[in-house]
PDB file of N, H, CA, C and O in Angstrom:
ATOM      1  N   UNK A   1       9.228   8.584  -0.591  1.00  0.00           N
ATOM      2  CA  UNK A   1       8.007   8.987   0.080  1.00  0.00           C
ATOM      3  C   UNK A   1       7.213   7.735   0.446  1.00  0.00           C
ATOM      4  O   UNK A   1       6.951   6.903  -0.424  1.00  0.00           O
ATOM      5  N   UNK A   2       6.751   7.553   1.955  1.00  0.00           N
ATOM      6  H   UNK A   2       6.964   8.228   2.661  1.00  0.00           H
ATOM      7  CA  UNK A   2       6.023   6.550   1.878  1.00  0.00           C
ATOM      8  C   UNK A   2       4.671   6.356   1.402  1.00  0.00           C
ATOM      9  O   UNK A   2       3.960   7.317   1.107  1.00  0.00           O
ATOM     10  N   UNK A   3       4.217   4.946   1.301  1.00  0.00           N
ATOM     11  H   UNK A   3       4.794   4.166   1.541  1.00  0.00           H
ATOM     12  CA  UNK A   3       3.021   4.823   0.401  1.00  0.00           C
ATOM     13  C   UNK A   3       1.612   5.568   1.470  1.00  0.00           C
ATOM     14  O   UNK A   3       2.016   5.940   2.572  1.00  0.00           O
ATOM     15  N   UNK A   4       0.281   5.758   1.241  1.00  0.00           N
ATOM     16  H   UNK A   4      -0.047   5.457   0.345  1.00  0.00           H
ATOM     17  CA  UNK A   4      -0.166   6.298   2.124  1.00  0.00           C
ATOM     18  C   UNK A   4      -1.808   5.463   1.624  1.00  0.00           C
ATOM     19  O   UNK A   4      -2.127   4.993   0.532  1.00  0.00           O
ATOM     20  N   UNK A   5      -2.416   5.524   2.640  1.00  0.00           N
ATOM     21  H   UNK A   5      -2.157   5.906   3.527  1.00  0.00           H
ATOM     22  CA  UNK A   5      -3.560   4.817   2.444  1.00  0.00           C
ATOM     23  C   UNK A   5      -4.565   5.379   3.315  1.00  0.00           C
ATOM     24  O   UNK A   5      -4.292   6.127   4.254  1.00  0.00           O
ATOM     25  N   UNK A   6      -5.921   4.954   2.945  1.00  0.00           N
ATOM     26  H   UNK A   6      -6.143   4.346   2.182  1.00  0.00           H
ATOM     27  CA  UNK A   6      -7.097   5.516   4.661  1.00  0.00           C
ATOM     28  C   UNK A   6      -7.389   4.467   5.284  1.00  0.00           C
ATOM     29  O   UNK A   6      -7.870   3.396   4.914  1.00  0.00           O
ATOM     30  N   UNK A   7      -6.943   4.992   6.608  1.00  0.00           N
ATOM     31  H   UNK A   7      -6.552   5.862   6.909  1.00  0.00           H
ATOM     32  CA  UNK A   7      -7.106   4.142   7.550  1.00  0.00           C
ATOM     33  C   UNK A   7      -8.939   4.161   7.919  1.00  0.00           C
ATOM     34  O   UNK A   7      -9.409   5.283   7.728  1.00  0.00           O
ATOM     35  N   UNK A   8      -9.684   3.407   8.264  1.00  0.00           N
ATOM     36  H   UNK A   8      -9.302   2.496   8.418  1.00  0.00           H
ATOM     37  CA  UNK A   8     -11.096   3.598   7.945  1.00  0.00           C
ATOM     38  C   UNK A   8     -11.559   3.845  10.061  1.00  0.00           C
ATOM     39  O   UNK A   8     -12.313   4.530  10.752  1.00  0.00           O
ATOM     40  N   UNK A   9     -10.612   2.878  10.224  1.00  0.00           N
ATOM     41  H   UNK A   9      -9.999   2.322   9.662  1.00  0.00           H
ATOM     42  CA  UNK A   9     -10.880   2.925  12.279  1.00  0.00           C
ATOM     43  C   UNK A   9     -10.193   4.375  12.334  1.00  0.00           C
ATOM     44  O   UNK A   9     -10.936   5.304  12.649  1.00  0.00           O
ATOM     45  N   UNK A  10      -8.507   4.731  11.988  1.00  0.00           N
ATOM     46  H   UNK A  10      -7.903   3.976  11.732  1.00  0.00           H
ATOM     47  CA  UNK A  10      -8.173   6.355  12.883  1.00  0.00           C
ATOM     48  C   UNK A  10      -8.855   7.357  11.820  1.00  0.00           C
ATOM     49  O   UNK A  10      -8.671   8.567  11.952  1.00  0.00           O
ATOM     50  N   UNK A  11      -9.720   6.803  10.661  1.00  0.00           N
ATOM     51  H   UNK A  11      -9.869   5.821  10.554  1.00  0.00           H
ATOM     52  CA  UNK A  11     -10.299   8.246   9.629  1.00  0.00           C
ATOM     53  C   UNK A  11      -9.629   9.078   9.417  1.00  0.00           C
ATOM     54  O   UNK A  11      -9.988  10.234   9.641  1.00  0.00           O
ATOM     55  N   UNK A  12      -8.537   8.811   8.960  1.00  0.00           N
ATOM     56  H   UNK A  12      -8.245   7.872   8.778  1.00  0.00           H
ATOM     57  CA  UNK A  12      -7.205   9.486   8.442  1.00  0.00           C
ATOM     58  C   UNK A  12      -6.746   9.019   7.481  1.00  0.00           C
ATOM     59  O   UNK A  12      -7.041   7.879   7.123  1.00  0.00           O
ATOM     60  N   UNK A  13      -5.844   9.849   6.776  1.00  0.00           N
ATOM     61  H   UNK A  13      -5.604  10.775   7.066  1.00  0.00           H
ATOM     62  CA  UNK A  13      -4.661   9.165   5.727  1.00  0.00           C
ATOM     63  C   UNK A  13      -3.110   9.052   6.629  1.00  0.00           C
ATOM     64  O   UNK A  13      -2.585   9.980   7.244  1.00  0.00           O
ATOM     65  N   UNK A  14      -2.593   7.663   6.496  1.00  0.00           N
ATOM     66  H   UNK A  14      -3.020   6.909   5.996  1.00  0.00           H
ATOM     67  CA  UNK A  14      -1.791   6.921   7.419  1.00  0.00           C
ATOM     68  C   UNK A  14      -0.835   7.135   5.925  1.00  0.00           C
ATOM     69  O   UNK A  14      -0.970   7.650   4.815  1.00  0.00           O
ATOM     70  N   UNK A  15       0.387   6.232   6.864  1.00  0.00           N
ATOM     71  H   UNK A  15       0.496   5.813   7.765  1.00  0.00           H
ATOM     72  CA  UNK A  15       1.786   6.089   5.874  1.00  0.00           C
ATOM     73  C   UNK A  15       1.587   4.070   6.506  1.00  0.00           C
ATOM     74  O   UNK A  15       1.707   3.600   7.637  1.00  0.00           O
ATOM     75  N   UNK A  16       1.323   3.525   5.438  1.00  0.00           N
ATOM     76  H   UNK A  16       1.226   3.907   4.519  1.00  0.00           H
ATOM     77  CA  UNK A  16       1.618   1.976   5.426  1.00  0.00           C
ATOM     78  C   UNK A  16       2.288   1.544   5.845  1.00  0.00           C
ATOM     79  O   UNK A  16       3.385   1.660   5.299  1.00  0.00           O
ATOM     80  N   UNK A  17       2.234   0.818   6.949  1.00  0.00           N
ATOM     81  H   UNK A  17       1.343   0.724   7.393  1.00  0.00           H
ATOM     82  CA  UNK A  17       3.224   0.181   7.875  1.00  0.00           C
ATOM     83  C   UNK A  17       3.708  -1.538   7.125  1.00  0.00           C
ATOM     84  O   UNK A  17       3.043  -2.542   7.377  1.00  0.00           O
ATOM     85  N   UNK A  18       4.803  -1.561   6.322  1.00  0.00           N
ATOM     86  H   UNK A  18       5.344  -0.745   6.116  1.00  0.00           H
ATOM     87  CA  UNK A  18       5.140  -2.740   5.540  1.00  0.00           C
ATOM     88  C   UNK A  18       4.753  -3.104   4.515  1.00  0.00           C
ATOM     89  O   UNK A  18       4.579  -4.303   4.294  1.00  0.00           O
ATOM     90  N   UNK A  19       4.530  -2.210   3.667  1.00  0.00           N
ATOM     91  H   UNK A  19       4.672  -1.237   3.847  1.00  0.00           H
ATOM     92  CA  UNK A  19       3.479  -2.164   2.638  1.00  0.00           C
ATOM     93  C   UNK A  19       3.790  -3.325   1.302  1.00  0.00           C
ATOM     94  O   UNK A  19       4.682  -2.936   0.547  1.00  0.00           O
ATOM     95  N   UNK A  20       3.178  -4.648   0.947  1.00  0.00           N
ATOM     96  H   UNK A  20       2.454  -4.964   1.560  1.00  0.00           H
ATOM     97  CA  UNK A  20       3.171  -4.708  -0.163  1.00  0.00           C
ATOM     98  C   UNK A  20       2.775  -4.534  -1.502  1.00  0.00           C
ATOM     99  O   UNK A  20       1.682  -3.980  -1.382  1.00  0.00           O
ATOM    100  N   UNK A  21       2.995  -4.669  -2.705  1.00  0.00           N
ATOM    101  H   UNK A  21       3.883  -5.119  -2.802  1.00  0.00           H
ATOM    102  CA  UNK A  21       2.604  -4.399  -3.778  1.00  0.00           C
ATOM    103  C   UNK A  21       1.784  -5.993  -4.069  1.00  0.00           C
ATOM    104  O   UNK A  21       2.223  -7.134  -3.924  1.00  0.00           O
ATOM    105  N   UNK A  22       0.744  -5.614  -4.427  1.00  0.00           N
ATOM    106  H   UNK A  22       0.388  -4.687  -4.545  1.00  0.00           H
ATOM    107  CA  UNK A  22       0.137  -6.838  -5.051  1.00  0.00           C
ATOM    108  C   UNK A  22      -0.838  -6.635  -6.280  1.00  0.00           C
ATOM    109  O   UNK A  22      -0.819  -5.469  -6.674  1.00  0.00           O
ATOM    110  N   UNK A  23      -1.916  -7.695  -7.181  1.00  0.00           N
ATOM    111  H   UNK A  23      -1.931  -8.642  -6.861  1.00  0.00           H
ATOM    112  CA  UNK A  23      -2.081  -7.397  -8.337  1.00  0.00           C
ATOM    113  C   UNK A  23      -3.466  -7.699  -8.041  1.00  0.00           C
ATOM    114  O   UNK A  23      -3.650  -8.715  -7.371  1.00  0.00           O
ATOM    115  N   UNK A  24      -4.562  -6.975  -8.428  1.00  0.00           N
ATOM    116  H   UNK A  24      -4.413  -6.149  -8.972  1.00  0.00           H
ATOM    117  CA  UNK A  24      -5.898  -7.455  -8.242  1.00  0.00           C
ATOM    118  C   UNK A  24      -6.341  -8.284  -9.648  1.00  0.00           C
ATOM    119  O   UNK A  24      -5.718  -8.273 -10.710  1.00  0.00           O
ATOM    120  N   UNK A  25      -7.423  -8.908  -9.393  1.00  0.00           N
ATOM    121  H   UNK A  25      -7.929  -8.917  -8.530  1.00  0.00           H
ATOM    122  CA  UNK A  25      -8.164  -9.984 -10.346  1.00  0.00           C
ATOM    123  C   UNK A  25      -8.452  -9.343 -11.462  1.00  0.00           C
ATOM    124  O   UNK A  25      -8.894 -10.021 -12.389  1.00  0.00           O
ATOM    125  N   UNK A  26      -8.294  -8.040 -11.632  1.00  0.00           N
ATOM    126  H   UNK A  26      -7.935  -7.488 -10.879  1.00  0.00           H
ATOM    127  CA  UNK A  26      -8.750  -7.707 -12.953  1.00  0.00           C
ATOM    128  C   UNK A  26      -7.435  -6.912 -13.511  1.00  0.00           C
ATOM    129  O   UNK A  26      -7.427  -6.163 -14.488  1.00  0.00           O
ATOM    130  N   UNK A  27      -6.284  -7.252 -12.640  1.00  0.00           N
ATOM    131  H   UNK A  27      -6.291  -7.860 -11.846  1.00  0.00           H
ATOM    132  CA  UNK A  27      -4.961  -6.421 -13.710  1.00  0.00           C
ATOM    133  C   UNK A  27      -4.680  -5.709 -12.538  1.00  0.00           C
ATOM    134  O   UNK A  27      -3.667  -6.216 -12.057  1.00  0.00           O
ATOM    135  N   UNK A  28      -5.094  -4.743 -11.811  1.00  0.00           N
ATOM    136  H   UNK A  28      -5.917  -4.331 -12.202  1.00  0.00           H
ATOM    137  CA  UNK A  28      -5.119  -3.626 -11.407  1.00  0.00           C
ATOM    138  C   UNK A  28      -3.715  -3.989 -10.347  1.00  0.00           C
ATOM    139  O   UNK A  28      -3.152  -5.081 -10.421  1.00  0.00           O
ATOM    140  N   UNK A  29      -3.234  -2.815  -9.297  1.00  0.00           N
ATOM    141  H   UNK A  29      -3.692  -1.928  -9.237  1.00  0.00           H
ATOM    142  CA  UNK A  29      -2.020  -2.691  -8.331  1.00  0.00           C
ATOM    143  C   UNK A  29      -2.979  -2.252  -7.087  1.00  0.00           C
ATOM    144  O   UNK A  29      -4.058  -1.667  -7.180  1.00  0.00           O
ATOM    145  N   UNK A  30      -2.345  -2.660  -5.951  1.00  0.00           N
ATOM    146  H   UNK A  30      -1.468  -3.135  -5.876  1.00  0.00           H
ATOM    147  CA  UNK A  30      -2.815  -2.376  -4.934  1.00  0.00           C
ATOM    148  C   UNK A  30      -1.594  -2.048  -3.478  1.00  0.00           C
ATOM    149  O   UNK A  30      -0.702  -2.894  -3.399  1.00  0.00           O
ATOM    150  N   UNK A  31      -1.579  -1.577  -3.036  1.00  0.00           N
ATOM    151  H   UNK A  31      -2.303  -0.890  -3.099  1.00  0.00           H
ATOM    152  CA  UNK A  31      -0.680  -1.587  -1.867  1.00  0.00           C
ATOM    153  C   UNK A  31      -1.420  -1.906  -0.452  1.00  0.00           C
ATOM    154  O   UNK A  31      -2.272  -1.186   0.069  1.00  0.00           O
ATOM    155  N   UNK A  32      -0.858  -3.280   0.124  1.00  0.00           N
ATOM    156  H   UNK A  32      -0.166  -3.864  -0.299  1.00  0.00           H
ATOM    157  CA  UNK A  32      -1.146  -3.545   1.505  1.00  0.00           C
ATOM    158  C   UNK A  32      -0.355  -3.518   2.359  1.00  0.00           C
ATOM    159  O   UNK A  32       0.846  -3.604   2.105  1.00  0.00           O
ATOM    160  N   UNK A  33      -1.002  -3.344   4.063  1.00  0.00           N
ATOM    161  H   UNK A  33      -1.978  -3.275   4.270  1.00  0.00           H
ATOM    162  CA  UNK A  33      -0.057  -3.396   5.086  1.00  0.00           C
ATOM    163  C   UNK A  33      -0.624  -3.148   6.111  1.00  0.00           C
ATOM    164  O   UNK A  33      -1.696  -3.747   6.185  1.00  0.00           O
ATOM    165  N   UNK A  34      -0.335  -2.358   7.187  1.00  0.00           N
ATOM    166  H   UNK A  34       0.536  -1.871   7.127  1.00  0.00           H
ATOM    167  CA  UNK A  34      -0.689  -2.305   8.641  1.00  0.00           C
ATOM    168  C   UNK A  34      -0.771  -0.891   8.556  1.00  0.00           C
ATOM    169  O   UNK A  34       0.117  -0.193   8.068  1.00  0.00           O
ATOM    170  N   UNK A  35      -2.042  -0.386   9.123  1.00  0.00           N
ATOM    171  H   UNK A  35      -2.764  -0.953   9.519  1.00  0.00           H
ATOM    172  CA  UNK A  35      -2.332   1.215   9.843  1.00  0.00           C
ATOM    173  C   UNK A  35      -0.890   1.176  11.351  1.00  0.00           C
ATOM    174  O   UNK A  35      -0.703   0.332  12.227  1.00  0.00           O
ATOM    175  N   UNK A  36      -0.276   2.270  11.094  1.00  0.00           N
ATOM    176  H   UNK A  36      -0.429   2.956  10.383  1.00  0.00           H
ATOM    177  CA  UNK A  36       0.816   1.908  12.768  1.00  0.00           C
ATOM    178  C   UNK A  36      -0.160   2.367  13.701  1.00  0.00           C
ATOM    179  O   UNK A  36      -0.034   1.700  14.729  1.00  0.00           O
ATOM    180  N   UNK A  37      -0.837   2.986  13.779  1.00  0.00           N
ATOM    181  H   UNK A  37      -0.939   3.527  12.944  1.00  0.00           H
ATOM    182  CA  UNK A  37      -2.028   3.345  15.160  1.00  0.00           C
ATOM    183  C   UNK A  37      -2.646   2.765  15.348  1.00  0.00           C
ATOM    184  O   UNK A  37      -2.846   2.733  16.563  1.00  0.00           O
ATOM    185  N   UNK A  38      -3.610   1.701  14.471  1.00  0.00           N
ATOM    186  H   UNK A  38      -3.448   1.727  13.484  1.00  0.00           H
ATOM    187  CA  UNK A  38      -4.659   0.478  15.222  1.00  0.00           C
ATOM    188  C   UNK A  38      -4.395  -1.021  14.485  1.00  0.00           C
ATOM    189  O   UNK A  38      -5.037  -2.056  14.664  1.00  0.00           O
ATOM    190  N   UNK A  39      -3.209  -0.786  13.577  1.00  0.00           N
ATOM    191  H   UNK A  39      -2.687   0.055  13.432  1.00  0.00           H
ATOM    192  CA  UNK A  39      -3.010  -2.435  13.566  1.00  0.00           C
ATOM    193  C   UNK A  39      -3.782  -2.963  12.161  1.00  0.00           C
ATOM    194  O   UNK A  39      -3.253  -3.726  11.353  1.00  0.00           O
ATOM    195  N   UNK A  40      -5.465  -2.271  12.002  1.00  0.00           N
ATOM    196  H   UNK A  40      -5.895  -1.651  12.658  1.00  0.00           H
ATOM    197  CA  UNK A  40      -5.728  -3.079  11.008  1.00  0.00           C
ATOM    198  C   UNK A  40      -5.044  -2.975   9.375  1.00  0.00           C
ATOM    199  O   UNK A  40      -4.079  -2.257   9.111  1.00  0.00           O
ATOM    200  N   UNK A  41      -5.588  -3.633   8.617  1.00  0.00           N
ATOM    201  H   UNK A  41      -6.372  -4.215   8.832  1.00  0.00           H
ATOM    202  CA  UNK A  41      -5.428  -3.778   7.294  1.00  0.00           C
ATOM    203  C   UNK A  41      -5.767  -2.340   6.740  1.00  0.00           C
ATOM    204  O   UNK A  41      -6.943  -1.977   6.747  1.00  0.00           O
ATOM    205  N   UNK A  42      -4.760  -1.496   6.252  1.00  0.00           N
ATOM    206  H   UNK A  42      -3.804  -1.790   6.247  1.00  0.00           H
ATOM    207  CA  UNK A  42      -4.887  -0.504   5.095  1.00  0.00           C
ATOM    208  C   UNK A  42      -4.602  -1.120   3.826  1.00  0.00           C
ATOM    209  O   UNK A  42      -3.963  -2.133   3.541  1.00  0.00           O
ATOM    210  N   UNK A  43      -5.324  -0.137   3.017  1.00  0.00           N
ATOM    211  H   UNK A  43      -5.842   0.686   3.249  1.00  0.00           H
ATOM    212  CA  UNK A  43      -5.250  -0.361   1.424  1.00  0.00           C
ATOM    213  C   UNK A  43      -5.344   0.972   0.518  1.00  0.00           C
ATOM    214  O   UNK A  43      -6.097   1.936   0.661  1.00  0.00           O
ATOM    215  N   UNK A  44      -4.201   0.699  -0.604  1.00  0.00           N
ATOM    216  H   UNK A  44      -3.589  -0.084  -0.720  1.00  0.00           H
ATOM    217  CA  UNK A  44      -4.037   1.611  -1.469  1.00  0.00           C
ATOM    218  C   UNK A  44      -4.316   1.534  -3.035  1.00  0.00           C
ATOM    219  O   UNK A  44      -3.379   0.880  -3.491  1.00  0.00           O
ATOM    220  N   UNK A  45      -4.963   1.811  -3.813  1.00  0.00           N
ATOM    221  H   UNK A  45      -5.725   2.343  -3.443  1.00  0.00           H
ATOM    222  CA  UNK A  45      -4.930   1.546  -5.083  1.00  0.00           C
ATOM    223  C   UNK A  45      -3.380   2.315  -5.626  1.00  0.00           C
ATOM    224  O   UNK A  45      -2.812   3.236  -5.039  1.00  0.00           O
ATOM    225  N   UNK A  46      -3.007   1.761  -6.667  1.00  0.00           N
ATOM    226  H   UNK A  46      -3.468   1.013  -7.145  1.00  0.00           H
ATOM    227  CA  UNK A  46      -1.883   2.394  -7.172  1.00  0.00           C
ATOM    228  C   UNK A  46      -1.943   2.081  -8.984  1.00  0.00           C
ATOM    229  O   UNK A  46      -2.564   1.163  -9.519  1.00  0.00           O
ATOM    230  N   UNK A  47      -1.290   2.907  -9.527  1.00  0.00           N
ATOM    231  H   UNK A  47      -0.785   3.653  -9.092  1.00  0.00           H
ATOM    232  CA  UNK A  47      -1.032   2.931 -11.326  1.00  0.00           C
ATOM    233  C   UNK A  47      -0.196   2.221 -11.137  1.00  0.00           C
ATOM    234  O   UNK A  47       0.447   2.405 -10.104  1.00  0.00           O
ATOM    235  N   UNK A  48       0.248   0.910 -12.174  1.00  0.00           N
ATOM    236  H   UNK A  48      -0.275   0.760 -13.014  1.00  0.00           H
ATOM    237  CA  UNK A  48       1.496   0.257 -12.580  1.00  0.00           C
ATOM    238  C   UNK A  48       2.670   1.312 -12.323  1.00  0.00           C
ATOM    239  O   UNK A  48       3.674   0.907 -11.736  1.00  0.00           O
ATOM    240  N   UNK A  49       2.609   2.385 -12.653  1.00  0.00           N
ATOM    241  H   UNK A  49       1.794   2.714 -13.130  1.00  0.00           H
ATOM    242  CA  UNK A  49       4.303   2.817 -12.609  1.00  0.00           C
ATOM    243  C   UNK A  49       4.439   3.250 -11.386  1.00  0.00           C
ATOM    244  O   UNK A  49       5.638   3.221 -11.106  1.00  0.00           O
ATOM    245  N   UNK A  50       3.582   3.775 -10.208  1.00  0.00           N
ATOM    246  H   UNK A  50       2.609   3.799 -10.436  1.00  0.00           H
ATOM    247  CA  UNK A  50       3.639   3.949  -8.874  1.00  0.00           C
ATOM    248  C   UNK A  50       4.279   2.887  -8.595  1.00  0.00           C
ATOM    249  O   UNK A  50       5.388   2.933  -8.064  1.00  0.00           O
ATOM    250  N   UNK A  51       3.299   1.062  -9.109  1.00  0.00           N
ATOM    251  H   UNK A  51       2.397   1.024  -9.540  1.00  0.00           H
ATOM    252  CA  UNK A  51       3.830   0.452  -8.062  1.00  0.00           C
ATOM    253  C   UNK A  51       4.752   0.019  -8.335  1.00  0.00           C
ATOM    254  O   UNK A  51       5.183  -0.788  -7.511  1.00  0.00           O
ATOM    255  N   UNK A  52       5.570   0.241  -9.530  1.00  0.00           N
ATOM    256  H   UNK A  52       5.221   0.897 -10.199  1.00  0.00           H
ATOM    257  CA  UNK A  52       6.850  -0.190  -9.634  1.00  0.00           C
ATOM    258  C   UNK A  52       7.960   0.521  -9.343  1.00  0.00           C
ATOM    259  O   UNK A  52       9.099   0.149  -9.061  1.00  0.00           O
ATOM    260  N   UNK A  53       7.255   2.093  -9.499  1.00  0.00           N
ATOM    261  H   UNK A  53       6.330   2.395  -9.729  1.00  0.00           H
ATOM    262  CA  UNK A  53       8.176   2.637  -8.595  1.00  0.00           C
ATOM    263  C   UNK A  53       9.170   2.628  -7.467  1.00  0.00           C
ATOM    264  O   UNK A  53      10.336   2.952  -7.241  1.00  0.00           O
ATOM    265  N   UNK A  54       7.827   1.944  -6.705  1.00  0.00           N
ATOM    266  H   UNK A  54       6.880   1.681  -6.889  1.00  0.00           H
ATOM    267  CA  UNK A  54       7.565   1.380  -5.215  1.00  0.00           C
ATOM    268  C   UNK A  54       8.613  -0.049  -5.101  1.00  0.00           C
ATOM    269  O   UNK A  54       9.571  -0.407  -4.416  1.00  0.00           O
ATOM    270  N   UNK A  55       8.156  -0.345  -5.713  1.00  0.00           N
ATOM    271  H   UNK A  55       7.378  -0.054  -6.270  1.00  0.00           H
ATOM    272  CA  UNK A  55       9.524  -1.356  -5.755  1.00  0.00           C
ATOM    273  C   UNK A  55      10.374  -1.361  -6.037  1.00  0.00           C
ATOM    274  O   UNK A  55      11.013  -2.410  -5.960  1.00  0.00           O
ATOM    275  N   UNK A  56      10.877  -0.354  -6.484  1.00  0.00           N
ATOM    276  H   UNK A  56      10.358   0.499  -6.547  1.00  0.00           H
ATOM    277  CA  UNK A  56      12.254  -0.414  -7.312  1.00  0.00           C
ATOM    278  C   UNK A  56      12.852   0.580  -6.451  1.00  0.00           C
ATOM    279  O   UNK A  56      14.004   0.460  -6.034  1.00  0.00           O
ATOM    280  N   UNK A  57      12.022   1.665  -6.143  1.00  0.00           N
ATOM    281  H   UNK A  57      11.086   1.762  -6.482  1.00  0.00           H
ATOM    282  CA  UNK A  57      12.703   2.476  -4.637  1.00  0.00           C
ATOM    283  C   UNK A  57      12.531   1.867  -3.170  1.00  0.00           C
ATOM    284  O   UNK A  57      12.086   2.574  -2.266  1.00  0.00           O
ATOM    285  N   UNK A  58      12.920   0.447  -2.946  1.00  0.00           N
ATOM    286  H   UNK A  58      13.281  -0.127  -3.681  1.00  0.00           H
ATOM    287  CA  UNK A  58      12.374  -0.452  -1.843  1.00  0.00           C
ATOM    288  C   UNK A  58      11.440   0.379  -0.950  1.00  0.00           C
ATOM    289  O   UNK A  58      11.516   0.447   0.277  1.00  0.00           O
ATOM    290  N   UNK A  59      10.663   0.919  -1.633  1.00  0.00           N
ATOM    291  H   UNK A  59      10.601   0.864  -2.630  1.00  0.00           H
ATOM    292  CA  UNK A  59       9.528   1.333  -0.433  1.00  0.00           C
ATOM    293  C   UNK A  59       8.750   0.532  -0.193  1.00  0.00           C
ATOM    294  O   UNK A  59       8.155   0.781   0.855  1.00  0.00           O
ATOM    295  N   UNK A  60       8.340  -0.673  -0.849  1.00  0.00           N
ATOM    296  H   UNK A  60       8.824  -0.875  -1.701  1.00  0.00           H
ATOM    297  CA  UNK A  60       7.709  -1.921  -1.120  1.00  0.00           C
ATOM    298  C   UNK A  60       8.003  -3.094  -1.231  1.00  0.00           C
ATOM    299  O   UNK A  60       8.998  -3.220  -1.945  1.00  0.00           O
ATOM    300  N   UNK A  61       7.624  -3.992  -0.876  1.00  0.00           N
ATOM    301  H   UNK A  61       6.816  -3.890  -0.297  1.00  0.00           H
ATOM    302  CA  UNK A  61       7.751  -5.320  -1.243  1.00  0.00           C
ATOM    303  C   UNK A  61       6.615  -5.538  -2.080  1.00  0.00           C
ATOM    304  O   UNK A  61       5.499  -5.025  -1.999  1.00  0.00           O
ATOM    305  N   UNK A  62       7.404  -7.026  -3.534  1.00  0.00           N
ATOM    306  H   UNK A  62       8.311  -7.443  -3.600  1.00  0.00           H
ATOM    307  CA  UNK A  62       6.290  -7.070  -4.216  1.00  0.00           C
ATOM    308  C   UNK A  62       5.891  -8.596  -4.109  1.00  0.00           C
ATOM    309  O   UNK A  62       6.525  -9.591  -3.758  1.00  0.00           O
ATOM    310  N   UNK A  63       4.686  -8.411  -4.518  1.00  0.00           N
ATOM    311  H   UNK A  63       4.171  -7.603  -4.803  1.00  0.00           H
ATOM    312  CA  UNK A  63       3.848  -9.787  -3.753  1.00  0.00           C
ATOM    313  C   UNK A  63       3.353 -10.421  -4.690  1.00  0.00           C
ATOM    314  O   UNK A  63       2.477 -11.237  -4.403  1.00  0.00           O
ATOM    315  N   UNK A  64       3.703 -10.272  -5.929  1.00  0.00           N
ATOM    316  H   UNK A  64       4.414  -9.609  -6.162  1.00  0.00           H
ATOM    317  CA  UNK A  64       2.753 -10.798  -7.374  1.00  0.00           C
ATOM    318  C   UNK A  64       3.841 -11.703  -7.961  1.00  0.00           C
ATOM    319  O   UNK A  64       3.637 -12.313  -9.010  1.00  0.00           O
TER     320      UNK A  64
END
C-alpha cells in the first residue's frame, strides 16, 4: 500500500510520490516526497514499525 500524506496546495490525501523514510530530532519517523499533482513537498508522520515496514516492503527508501 502506498504511503499517503496531505497535500496542503491539492487539500487532499495524496499517495507520496518517492517517498523517503527519515528520522526527526527527537527520535520520531517521518515519510518524505513529492505530491504527483503539484510537485510540492508532502509529509507523513509514521510509528517505527510502519516505517520499517516501509522499508522492508520497498515502498520506501530509507534516509537515516
Amino acid at each position: 500500500m502506498p504511503i499517503q500524506g496531505y497535500s496542503v496546495k491539492a487539500k487532499k490525501k495524496v499517495n507520496i510520490k518517492d517517498p523517503t523514510i527519515e528520522m526527526t530530532a527527537k527520535g520520531g519517523f517521518i515519510a518524505k516526497g513529492k505530491c504527483p499533482e503539484t510537485g510540492i513537498t508532502v509529509c507523513a508522520m509514521m510509528s517505527k514499525e510502519n516505517a520499517e515496514k516501509a522499508i522492508k516492503n520497498k515502498e520506501a527508501k530509507k534516509g537515516y
